[in-house]
C-alpha positions as CSV (number, residue, x, y, z in Angstrom):
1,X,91.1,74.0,108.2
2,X,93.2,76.6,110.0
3,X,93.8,77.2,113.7
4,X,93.7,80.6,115.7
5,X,94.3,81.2,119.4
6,X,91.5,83.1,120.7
7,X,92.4,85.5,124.0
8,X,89.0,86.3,126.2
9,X,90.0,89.4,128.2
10,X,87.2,90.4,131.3
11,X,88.1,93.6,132.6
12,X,86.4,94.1,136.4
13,X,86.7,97.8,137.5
14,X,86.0,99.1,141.0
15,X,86.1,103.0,142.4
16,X,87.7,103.3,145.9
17,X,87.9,107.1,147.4
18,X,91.0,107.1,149.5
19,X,92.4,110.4,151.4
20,X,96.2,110.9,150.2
21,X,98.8,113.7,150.5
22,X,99.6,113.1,146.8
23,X,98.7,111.1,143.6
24,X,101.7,108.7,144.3
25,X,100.3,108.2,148.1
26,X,97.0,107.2,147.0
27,X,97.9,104.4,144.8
28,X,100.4,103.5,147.0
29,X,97.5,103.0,149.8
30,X,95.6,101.2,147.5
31,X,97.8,99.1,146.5
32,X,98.6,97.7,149.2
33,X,94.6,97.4,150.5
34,X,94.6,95.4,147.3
35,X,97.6,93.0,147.5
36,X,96.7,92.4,151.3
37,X,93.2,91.3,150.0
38,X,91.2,94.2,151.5
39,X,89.7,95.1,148.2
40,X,88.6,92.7,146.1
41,X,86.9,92.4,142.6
42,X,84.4,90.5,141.8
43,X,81.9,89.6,139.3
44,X,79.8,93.0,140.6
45,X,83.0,94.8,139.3
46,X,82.3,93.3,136.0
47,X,82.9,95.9,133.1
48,X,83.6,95.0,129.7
49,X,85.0,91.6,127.5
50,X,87.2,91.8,124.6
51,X,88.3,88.9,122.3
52,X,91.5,89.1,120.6
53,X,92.2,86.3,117.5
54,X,95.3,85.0,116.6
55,X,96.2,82.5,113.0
56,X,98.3,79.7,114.0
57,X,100.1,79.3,111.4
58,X,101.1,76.0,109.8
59,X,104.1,74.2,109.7
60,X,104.6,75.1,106.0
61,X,104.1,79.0,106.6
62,X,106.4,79.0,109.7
63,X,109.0,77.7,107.4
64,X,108.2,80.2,104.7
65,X,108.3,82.9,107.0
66,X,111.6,82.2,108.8
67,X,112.9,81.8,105.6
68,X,116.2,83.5,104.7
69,X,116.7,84.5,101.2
70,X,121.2,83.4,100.8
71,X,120.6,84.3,97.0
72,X,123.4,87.0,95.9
């Protein structure tokens, strides 16, 4: 039986109107009002899930693949 690593991604989204003299100032403002925990997501935010899948590959195909080919 093969293995795969599966990757759950939540994406939480939230809209905050901020007044700015610029584009740059506005993230700039909040950012910071995020990183100093004055706006927080949660699971009201919630917007979408994705899941990515990944084959682990087996001991046999790593070597395979990693393989080089000395042959002249």
């Amino acid at each position: 039986m093969k293995k795969y690593k599966v990757t759950i991604t939540e994406t939480l989204e939230k809209v905050v109107e901020v007044e700015a003299e610029n584009y740059d100032e506005a993230v700039d403002i909040v950012g910071d009002e995020y990183r100093n925990g004055e706006i927080i997501l949660c699971s009201d935010d919630y917007t979408d899930t994705d899941f990515s899948v990944e084959e682990i590959p087996t001991e046999n195909e790593k070597y395979v693949k990693n393989r080089k080919d000395f042959s002249r």
